[in-house]
C-alpha positions as CSV (number, residue, x, y, z in Angstrom):
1,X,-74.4,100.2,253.4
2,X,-74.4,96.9,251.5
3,X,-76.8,98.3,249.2
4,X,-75.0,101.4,248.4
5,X,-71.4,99.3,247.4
6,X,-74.5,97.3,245.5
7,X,-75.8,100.2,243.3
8,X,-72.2,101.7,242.5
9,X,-71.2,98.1,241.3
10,X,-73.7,98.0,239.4
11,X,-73.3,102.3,237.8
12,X,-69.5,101.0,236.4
13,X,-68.7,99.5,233.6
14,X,-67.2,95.8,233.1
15,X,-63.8,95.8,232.2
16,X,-64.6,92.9,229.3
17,X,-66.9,95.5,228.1
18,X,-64.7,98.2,228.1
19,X,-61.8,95.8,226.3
20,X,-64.0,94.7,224.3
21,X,-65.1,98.2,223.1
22,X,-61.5,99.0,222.3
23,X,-60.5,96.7,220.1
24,X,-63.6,96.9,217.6
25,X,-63.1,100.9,217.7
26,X,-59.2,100.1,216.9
27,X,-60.6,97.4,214.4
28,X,-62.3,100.0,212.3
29,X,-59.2,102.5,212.9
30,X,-57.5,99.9,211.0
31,X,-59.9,99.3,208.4
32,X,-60.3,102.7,207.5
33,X,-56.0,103.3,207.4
34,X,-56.2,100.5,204.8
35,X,-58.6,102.3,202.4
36,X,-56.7,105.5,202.7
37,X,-53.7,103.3,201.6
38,X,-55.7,102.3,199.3
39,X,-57.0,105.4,197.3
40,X,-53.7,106.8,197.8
41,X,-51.9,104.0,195.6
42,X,-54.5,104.4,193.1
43,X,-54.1,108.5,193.0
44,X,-50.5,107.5,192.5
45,X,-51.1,105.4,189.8
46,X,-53.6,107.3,187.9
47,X,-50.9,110.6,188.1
48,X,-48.0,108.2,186.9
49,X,-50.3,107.2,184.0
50,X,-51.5,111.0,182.8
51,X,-47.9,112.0,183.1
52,X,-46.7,108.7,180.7
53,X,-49.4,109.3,178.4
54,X,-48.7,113.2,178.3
55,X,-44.6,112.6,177.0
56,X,-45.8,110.1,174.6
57,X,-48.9,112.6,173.0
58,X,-44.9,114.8,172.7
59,X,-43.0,112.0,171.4
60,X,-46.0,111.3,168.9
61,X,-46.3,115.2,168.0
62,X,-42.6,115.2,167.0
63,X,-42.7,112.0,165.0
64,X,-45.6,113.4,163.6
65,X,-43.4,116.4,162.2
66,X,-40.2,114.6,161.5
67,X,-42.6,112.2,158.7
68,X,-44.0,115.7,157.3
69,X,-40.7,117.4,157.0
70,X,-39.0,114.6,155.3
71,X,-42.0,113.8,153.3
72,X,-41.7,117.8,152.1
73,X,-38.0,117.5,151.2
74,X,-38.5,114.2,149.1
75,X,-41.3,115.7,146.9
76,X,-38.9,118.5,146.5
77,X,-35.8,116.1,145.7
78,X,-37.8,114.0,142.9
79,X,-39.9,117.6,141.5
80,X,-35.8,118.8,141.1
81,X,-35.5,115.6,139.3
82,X,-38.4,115.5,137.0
83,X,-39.1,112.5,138.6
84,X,-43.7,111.7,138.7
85,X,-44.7,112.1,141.9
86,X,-46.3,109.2,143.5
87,X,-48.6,109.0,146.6
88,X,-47.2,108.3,150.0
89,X,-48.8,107.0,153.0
90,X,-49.6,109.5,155.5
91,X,-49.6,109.3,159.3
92,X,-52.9,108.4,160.0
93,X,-52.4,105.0,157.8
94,X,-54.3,106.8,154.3
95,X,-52.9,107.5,151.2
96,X,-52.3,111.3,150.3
97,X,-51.6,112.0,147.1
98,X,-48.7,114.7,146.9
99,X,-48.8,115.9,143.7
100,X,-51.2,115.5,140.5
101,X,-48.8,117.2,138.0
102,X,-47.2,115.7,135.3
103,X,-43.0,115.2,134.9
104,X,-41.9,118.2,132.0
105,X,-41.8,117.0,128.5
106,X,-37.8,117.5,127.2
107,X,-39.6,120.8,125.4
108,X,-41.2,122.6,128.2
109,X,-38.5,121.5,130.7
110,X,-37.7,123.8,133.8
111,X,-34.1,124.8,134.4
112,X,-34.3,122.6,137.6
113,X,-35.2,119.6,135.2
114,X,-33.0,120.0,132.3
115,X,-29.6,118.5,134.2
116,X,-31.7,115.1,134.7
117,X,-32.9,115.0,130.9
118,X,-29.1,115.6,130.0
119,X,-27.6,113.2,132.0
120,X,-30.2,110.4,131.4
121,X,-28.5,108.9,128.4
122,X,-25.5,108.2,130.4
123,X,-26.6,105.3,131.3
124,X,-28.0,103.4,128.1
125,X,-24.5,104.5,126.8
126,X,-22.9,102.3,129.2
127,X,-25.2,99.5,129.3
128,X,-24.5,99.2,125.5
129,X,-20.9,99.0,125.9
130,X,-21.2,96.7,128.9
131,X,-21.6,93.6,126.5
132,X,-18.9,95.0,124.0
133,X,-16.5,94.1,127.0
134,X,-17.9,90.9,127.8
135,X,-17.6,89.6,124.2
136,X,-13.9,90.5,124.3
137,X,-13.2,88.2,128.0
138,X,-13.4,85.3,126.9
139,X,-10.5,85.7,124.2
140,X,-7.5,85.9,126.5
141,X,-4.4,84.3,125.2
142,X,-4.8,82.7,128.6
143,X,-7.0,79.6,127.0
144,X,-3.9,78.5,124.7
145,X,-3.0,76.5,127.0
146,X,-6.2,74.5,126.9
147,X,-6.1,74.4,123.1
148,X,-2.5,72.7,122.8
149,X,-3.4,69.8,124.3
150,X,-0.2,67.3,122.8
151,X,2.5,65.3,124.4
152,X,4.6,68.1,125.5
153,X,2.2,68.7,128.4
154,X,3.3,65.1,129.9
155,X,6.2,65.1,132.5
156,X,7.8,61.9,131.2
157,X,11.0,60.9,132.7
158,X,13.6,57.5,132.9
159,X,13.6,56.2,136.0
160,X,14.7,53.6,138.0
161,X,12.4,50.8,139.9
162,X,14.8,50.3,143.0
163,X,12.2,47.9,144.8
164,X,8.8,46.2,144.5
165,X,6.4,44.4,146.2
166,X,2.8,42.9,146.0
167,X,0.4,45.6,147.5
168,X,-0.6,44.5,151.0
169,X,-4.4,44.5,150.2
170,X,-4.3,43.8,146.3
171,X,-3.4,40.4,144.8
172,X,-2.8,42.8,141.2
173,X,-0.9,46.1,142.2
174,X,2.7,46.2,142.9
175,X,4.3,48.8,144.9
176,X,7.6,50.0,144.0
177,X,10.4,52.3,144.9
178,X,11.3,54.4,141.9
179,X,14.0,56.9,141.5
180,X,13.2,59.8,139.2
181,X,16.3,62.1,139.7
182,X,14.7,63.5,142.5
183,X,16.0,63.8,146.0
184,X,14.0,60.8,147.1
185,X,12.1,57.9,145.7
186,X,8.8,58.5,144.8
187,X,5.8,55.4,145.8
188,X,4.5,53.9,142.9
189,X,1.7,51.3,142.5
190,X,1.2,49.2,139.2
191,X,-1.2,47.2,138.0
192,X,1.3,44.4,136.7
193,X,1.3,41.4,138.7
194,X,-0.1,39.5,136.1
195,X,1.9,40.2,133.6
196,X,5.5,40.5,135.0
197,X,7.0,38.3,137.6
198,X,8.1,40.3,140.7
199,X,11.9,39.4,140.3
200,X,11.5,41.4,137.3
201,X,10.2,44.5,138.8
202,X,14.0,44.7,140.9
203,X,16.4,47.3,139.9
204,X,15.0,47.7,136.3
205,X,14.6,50.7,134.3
206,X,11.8,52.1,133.0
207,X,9.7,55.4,131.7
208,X,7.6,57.2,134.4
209,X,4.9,60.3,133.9
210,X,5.5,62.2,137.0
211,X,2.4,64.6,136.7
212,X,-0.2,62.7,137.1
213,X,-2.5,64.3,140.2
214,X,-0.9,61.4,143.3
215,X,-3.9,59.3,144.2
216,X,-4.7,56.7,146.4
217,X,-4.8,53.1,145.3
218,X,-6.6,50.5,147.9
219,X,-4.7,52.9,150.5
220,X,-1.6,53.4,149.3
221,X,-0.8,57.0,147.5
222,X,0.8,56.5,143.8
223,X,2.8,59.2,143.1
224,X,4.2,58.6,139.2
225,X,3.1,55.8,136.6
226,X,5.0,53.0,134.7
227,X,4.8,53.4,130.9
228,X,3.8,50.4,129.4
229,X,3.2,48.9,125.8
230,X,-0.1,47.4,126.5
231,X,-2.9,44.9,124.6
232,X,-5.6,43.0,126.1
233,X,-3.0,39.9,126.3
234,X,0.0,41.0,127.1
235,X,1.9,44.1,128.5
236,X,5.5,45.3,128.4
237,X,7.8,47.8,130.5
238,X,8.8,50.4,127.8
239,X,12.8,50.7,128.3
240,X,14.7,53.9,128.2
241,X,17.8,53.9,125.8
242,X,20.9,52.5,126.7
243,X,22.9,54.9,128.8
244,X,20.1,56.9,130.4
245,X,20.2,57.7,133.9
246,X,17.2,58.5,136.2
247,X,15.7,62.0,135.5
248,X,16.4,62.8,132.2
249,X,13.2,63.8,130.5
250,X,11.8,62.3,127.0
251,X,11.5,64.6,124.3
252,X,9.0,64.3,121.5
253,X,10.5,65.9,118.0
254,X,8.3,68.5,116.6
255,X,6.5,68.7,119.7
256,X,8.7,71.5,122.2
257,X,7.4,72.6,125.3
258,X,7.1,72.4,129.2
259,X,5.2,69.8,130.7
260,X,2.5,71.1,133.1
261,X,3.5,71.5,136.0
262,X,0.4,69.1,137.6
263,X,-2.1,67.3,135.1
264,X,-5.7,68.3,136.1
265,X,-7.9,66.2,136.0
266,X,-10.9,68.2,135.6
267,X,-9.0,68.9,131.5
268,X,-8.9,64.8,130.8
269,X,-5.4,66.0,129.0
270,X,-4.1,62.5,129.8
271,X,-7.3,61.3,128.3
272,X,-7.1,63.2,125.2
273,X,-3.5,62.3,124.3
274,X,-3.3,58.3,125.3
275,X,-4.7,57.6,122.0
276,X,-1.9,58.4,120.2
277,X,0.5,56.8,122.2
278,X,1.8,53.8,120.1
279,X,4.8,51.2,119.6
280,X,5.4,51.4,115.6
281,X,6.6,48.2,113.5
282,X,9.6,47.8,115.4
283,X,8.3,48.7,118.4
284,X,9.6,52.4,119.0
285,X,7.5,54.3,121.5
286,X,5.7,56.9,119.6
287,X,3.2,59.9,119.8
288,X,2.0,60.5,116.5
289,X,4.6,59.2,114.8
290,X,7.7,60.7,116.5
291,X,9.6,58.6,119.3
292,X,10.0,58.5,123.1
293,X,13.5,60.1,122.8
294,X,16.6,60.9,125.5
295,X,18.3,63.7,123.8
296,X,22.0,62.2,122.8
297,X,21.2,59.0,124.0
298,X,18.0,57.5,121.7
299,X,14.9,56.6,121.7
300,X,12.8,53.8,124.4
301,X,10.9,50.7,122.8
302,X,9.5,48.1,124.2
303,X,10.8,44.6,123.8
304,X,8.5,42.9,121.5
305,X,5.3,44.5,121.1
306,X,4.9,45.7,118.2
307,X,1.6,48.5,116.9
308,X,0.3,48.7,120.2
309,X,-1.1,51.1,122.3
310,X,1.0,52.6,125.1
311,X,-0.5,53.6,128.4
């Protein structure tokens, strides 16, 4: 009996074994799953890529016949126009040459031709006029105002010096106060320290151009300048006739006109009239020989300087 129990231990498997023999058969199951995955992803793949190269091959068919169609109707556009015909790239990257025939002569023109040949001279017409009108824009009455270029263009006005005071930051410049008729005083700085005491700068009267462009003088904005008789020695207020009151403008006989409204600079008028500005032999303000003058009330001189300049 022990012998039988023996034999049919022996007949049956191990159940190691038999584990064992599952999980290398489930091993290749798996194995075999993951190259059907596989191939199917590629199949995928490859399908995707027929189908996108398939609707580009259309897209380039199309293109292909949109560049031929337009390509037609612009040979027939220039032949209309007895335009030469030129050669045109064609799709493939070549050159093809659309036409070899010559543009009509004006004696053998087509019907289809003859509108371009009329209308052609048109346009040298034009382009000869074109400098007839330029020639003609630079003679505007316009540029008068650059040719009169005499005292009338110079705002000058009596005014009176209210206060003054040694500029802050310059031992030479005064600032002053000055009333021009205006609503306020306008800022003033002068370049007289040297020449007149400060206690003469107080309440004075004196002859200001008021269109000068304002500028800026070691920081402080100058707004107007005092008219002065002037040599390398010696320099003197010019002074408005007795009786003038602040604002009243000086008038220049033989010389009518409105001042500008703002000297530019860019014009050097100022520059251009200063040269004539003199004191005569008894030392009457002048421009060319007629005087500073306050209508009704006379003319401004300075107080000793005779046949100098004024500036």
């Amino acid at each position: 009996m022990f012998v039988s129990r023996f034999l049919v231990k022996m007949s049956s498997p191990n159940p190691l074994v038999r584990l064992q023999q599952r999980a290398d058969e489930a091993d290749r199951l798996i194995e075999y799953l993951k190259q059907q995955v596989q191939l199917l992803k590629e199949k995928a793949v490859a399908q995707a890529s027929v189908k996108e190269e398939k609707k580009l091959l259309v897209e380039n068919a199309k293109l292909k016949q949109d560049i031929d169609l337009l390509k037609k109707q612009l040979l027939e556009k220039e032949k209309s126009r007895g335009v030469l015909d030129v050669a045109l790239p064609s799709v493939e990257g070549g050159v093809q040459c659309l036409s070899h025939a010559a543009p009509p002569t004006p004696a053998t023109a087509t019907p289809s031709a003859t509108p371009a040949a009329v209308q052609s001279p048109a346009p040298k017409d034009d382009n000869k006029k074109k400098p007839e009108k330029k020639e003609k824009k630079p003679q505007p009455a316009a540029g008068l105002e650059d040719i009169k270029v005499d005292v009338s263009r110079l705002d000058l006005r009596v005014g009176r010096i209210l206060t003054a005071e040694k500029h802050p930051d310059a031992d030479s410049l005064y600032v002053e106060q000055v009333d021009v008729g205006e609503p306020s005083p306008r800022t003033v700085v002068s370049g007289l320290v040297k020449h007149i005491p400060l206690e003469q700068m107080q309440n004075r009267m004196a002859v200001l151009m008021c269109n000068l462009k304002p500028a800026k003088m070691r920081g402080v904005i100058s707004q107007a300048m005092v008219m002065c008789a002037s040599s390398p020695d010696k320099v003197e207020i010019l002074d408005p006739p007795g009786g003038a009151v602040p604002g009243e403008r000086v008038t220049f006989n033989g010389f009518p006109g409105e001042p500008d409204k703002e000297l530019n600079p860019k014009k050097k008028v100022w520059e251009q009239i200063q040269p004539d500005l003199r004191t005569d032999g008894e030392c009457v303000a002048t421009y060319k020989g007629a005087a500073f003058e306050v209508a009704g009330k006379g003319v401004c001189r300075a107080q000793t300087m005779s046949n100098s300049g004024i500036k």
